[in-house]
C-alpha positions in Angstrom: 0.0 0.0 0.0 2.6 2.3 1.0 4.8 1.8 -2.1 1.6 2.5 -4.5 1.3 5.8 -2.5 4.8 6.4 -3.1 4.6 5.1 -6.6 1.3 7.7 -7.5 3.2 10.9 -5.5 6.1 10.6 -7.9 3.5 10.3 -10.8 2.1 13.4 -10.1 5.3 15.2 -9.5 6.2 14.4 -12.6 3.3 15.0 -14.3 3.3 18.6 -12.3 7.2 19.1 -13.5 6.5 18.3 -17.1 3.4 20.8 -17.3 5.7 23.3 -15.6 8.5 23.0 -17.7 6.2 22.9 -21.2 7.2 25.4 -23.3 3.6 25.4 -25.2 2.3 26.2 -21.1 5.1 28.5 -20.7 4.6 31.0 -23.5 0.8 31.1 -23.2 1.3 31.6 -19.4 3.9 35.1 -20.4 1.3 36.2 -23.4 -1.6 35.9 -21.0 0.3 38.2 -18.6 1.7 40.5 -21.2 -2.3 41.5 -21.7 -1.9 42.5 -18.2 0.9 44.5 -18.1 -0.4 46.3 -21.7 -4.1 47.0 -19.4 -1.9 48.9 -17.0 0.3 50.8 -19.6 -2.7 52.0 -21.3 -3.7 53.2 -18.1 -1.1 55.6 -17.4 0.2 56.4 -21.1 -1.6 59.7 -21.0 0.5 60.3 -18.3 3.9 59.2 -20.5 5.3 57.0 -18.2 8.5 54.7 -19.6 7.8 51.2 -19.3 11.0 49.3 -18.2 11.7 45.3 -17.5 13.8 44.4 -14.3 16.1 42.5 -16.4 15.9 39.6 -16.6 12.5 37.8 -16.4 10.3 41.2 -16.7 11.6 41.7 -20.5 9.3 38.6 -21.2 6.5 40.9 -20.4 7.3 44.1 -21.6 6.6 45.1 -25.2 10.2 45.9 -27.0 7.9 48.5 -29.2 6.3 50.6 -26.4 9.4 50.0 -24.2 12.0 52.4 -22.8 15.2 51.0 -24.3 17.2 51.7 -20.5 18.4 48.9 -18.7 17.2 48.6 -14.6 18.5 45.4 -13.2 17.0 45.3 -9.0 18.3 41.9 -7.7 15.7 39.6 -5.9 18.6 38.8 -3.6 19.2 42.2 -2.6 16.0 41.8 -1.1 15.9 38.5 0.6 15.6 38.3 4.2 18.6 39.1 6.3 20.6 39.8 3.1 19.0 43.4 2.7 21.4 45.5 0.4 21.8 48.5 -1.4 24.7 47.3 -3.8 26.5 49.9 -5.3 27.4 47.4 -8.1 23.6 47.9 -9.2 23.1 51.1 -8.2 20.2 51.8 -11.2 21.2 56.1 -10.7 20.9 56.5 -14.5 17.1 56.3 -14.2 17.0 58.9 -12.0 17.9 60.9 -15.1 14.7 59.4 -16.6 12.3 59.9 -13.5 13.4 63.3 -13.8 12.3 63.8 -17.3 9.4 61.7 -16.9 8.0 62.4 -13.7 8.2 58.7 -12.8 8.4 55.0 -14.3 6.9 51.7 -14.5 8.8 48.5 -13.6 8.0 45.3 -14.8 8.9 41.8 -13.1 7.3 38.7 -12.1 7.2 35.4 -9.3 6.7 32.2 -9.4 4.4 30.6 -7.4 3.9 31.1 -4.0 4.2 35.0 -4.2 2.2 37.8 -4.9 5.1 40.2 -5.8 9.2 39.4 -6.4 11.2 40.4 -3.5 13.5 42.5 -6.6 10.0 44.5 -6.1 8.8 44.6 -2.5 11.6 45.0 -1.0 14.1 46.2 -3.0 12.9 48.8 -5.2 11.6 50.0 -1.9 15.3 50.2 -0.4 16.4 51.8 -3.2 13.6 54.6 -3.2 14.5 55.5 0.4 18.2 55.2 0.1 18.1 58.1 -2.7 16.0 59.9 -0.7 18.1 59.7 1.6 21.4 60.4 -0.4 19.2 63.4 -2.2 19.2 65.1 1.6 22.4 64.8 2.3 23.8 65.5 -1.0 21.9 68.7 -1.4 21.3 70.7 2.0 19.0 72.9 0.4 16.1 70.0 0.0 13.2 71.1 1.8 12.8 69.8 5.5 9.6 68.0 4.2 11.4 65.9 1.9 10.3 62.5 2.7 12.3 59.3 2.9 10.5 56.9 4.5 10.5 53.1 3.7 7.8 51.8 1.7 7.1 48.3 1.5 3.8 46.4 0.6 2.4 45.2 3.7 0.8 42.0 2.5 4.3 40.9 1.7 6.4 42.5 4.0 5.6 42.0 7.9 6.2 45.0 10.3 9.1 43.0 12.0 11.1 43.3 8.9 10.3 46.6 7.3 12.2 47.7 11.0 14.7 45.7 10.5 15.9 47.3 7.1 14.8 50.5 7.7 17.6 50.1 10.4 19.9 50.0 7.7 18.9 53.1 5.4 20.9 55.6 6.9 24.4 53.6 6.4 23.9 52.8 2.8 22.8 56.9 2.4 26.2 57.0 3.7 27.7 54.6 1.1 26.0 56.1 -2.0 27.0 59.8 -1.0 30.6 58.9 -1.0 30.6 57.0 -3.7 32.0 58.5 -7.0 28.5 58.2 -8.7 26.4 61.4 -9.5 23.2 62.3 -7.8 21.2 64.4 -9.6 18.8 67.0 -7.8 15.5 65.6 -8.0 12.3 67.5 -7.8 10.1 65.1 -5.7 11.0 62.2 -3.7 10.6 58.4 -4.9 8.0 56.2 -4.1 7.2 52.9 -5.1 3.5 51.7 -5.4 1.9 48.0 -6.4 0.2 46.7 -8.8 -0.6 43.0 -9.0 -3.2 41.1 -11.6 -5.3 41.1 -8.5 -5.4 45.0 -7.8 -9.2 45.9 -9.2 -8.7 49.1 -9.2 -5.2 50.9 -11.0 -4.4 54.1 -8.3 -4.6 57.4 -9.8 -1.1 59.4 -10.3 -2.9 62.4 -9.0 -2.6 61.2 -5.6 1.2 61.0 -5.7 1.0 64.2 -7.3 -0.7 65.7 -4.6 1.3 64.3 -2.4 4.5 65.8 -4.4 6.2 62.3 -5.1 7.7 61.0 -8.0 6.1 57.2 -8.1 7.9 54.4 -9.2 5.2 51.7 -10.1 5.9 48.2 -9.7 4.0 45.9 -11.8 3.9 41.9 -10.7 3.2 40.8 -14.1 1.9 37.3 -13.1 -1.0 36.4 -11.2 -0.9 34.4 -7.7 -2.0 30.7 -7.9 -2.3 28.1 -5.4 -1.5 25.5 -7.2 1.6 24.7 -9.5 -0.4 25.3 -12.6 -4.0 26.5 -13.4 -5.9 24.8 -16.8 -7.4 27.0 -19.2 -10.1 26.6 -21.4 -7.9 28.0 -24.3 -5.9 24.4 -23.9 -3.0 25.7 -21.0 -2.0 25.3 -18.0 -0.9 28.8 -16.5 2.0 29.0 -15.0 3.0 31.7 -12.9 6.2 33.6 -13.2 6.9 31.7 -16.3 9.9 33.9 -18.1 12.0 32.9 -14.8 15.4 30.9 -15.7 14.0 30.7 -19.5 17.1 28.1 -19.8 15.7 25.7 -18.0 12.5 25.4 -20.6 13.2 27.8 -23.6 15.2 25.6 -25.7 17.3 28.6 -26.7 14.4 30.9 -27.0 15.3 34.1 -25.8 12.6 37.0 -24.6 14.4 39.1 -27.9 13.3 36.5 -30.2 10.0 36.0 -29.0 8.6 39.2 -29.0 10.3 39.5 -32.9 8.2 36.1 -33.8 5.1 36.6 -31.2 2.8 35.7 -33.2 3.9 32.5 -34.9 5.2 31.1 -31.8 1.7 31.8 -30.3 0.0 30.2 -33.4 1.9 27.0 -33.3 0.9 23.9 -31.9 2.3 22.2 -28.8 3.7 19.8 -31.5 4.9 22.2 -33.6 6.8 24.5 -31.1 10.0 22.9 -30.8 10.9 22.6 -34.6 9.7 26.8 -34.9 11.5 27.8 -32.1 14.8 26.5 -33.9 14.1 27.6 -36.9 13.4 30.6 -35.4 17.0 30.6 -33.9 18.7 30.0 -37.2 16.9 33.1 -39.0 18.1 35.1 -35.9 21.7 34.3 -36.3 21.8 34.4 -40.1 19.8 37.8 -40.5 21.9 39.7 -37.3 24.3 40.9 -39.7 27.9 42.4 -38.0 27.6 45.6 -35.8 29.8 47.1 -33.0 28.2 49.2 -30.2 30.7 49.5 -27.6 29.9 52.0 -24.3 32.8 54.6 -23.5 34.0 54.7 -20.4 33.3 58.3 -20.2 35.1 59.3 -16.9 38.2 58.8 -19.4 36.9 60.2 -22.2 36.3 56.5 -24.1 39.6 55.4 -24.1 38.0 52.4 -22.7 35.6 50.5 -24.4 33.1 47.9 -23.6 30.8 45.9 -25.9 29.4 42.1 -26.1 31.7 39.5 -28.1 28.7 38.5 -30.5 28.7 42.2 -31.7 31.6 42.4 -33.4 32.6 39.0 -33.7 30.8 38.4 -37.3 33.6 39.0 -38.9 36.7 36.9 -39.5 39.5 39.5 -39.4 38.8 43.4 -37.9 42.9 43.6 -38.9 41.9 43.9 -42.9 41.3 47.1 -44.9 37.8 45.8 -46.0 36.6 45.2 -42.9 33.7 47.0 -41.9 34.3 47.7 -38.2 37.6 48.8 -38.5 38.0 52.4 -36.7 40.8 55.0 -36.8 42.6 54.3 -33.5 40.3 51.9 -32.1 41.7 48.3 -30.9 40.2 45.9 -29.8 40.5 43.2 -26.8 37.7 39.8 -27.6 37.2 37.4 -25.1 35.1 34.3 -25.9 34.6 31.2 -24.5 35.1 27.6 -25.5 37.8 25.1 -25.2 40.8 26.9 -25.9 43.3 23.3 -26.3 45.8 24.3 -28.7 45.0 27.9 -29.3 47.1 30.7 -29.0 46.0 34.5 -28.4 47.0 36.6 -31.0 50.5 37.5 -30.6 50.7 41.3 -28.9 53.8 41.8 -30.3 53.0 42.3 -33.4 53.2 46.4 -33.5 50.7 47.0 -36.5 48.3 44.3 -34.7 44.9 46.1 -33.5 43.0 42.8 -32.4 43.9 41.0 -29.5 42.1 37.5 -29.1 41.4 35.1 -26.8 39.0 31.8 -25.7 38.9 30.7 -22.4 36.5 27.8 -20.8 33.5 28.7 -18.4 33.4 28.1 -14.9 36.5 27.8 -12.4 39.1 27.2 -15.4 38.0 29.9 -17.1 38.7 32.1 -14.2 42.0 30.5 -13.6 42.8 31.4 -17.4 41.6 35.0 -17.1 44.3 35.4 -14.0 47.3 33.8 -15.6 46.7 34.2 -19.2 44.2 37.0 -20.2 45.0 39.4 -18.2 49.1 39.4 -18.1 48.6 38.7 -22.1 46.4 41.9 -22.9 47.6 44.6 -20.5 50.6 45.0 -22.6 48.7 45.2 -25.5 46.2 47.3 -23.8 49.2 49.8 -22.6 50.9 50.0 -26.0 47.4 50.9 -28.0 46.8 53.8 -25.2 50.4 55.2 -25.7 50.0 55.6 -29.0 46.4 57.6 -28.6 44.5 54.7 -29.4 41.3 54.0 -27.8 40.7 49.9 -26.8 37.1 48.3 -26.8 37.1 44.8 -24.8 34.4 42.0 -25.1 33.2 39.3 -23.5 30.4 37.2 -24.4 27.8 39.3 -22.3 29.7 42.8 -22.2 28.6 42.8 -18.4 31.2 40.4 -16.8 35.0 39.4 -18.1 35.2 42.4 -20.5 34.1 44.8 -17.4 36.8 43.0 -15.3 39.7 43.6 -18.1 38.7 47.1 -18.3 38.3 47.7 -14.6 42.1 46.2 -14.2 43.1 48.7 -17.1 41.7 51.9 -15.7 43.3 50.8 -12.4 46.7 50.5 -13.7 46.6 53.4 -16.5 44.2 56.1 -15.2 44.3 58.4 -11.8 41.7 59.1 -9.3 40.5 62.3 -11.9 40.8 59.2 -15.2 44.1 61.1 -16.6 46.0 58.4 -18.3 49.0 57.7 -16.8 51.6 56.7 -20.1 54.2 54.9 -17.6 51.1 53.0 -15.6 50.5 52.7 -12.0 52.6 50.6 -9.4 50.1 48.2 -8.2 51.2 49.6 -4.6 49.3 52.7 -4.8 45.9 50.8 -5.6 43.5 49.8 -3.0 40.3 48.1 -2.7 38.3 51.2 -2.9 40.1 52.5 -5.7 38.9 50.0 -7.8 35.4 50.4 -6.4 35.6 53.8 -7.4 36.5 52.6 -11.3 34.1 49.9 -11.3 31.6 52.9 -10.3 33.0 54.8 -13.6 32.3 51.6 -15.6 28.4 51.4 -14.1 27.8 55.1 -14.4 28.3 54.7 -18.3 27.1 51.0 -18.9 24.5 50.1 -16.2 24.1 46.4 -17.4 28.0 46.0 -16.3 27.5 43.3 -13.9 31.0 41.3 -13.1 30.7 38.5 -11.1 32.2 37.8 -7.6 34.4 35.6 -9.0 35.7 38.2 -11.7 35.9 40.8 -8.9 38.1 38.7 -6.9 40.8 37.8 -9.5 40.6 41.5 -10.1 42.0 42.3 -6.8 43.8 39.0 -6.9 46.0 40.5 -10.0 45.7 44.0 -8.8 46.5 44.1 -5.3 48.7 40.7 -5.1 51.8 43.2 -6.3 52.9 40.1 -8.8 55.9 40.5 -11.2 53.3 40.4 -14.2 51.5 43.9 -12.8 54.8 45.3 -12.0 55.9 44.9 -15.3 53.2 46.1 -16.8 53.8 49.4 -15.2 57.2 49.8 -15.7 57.0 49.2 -19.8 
């Protein structure tokens, strides 16, 4: 008897995974919850709001067409119990810019089940909105005495024991964010976040927040709350809450890019017909995504720093010929990729005419390994000569958020002063500190929010940096 319970539990677990993971479920689920998110857009267009998508999951739901084209990236973690933050290393200050102009924003994300709203939304948007107050006050000493930076939080997610436990912390990461190298610009109202859930009936009026004289920032859980792991709907789903979370798991490659470009057929297929679409769909991408380079300047040293993704300029074979497209007046470039690198050699640095670097370096803990001992003493040479000679040097990496920004954050350490002058003979690595490279990898966010290195990257950073080795001594001496 017991074993036939046993036997029937893992049944329906497994029927209950396989529904969840179905990508027929899955993309129904998001379009069902786009209609949502479009209801409340509507709402407030009068009122021109920018619609954003907390990377990652929210850009499942968010319209690429009606869409503010700004990255905002608020970590769920940051929010998690006992692990409150306000990280500097997503410190989200270039939408200020855009509250500014706006007079607000709207934020889209999602949970999966169990929730009501993602902790990225409850509780940390709402540490951010205070902390910025907070900065704002002590930043500017003229702000009005009435200026209010309060914490925030929903209370149907947020009990009253821990809204006073983080509001305990406000004032320290005020602190923080004031000394910190990034801007602050004056803003006219302070923030405040508001909710809005599938099960809000009725949308709240912006003229409350403009009586109150705030500037709102309205956080839209995209997905409704369900009981149950999935919820069957006449139209032949099951729903499936939160269901552009960890897309790897159950996209099959399908990214949130390439289904809004193919919506409609992907919504029109069959649950049959889905999988053979979806990579066809994924061929036409990469074939028709012809070569193009947009690289972000580094513009505390006036872009002689660079940072793009590898895919953007790696369509092309050789950026050293005359025919080749991206080739740039005094532009080099630094490309990291990965894959199994057995056998390969970077190209050689000491080539003088040479103006592309490259290398390939495995993911995970090799792949760091080889970024210490290889990519990094390899390139910084390279990196030093290009700059002497009044060349400007754009680094990739696959993303453009993680090894590239930890190349470039090495580079600015070891070439660039506290006021980004270059420095033509380089920097002893004696005269860096841990907070000097904080204070470049704040240079590197201010002009390209989605930088996001890794811990891991971060720590061979200050591995190479502040370990004094022969390799960065050299460096600085050539």
């Amino acid at each position: 008897m017991f074993q036939e319970r046993e036997s029937r539990n893992k049944e329906q677990l497994e029927y209950i995974r396989k529904e969840s993971l179905d990508i027929y479920n899955r993309l129904h689920s998001i379009n069902e919850d786009v209609i949502f998110v479009n209801r409340v857009y509507e709402e407030y267009a009068p009122h021109n709001l920018p619609l954003l998508p907390n990377l990652r999951c929210g850009a499942w739901y968010t319209n690429p067409s009606i869409a503010t084209d700004v990255p905002a990236y608020f970590k769920s973690t940051d929010g998690h119990f006992n692990n409150w933050s306000f990280n500097l290393r997503r410190a989200n200050l270039h939408l200020l810019t855009l509250i500014v102009e706006r007079k607000g924003l709207i934020l889209v994300d999602s949970t999966r089940s169990g929730k009501r709203i993602p902790d990225a939304l409850s509780k940390t948007i709402p540490i951010w909105c205070a902390v910025v107050n907070r900065a704002i006050r002590l930043r500017y000493p003229e702000t009005p005495s009435s200026w209010d930076s309060s914490l925030y939080t929903p209370p149907q997610s947020v009990s009253v024991q821990e809204h006073h436990l983080i509001e305990q912390r406000l004032d320290g990461w005020a602190k923080e964010l004031m000394n910190s190298t990034f801007s602050l610009p004056q803003l006219a109202y302070p923030l405040r976040p508001f909710w809005i859930t599938p099960s809000t009936s009725v949308l709240p009026s912006l003229r409350i927040f403009e009586d109150m004289s705030h500037s709102p920032v309205i956080c839209v859980s995209a997905s409704k709350q369900i009981d149950e792991a999935f919820e069957r709907r006449s139209s032949g789903f099951s729903y499936v809450q939160g269901s552009g979370d960890d897309h790897e798991l159950w996209g099959l490659g399908l990214t949130p890019d390439a289904f809004w470009r193919n919506r409609g057929r992907l919504l029109a297929a069959t649950r049959t017909e889905l999988p053979d679409l979806i990579a066809s769909v994924l061929v036409s991408s990469t074939e028709g995504g012809g070569a193009r380079c947009q690289p972000t300047p580094v513009a505390k040293v006036d872009g002689q720093i660079l940072i793009c993704a590898s895919d953007d300029i790696m369509k092309q074979n050789d950026l050293d010929t005359s025919s080749d497209s991206l080739a740039v007046a005094n532009l080099a470039y630094v490309i990291i990729t990965t894959g199994d690198d057995s056998g390969e050699q970077a190209t050689p640095p000491s080539n003088p005419s040479s103006k592309t670097l490259r290398f390939k370096i495995p993911e995970g803990k090799k792949g760091q390994a080889r970024f210490l001992r290889k990519v990094l003493p390899e390139s910084l040479p390279f990196i030093a000569a290009h700059l002497r000679k009044g060349n400007r040097v754009c680094i990739s990496c696959p993303s453009g958020k993680d090894t590239s920004v930890g190349l470039a954050l090495v580079g600015l350490q070891l070439f660039f002063d506290g006021d980004g002058q270059f420095v033509s003979q380089g920097r002893p690595s004696s005269i860096a500190t841990k907070q000097s490279i904080r204070q470049r990898l704040e240079w590197i966010i201010s002009s390209r929010p989605e930088a996001n290195p890794s811990r891991s990257t971060l720590q061979r950073v200050n591995e190479f940096i502040l370990s004094g080795s022969p390799s960065t001594e050299a460096i600085t001496r050539d």
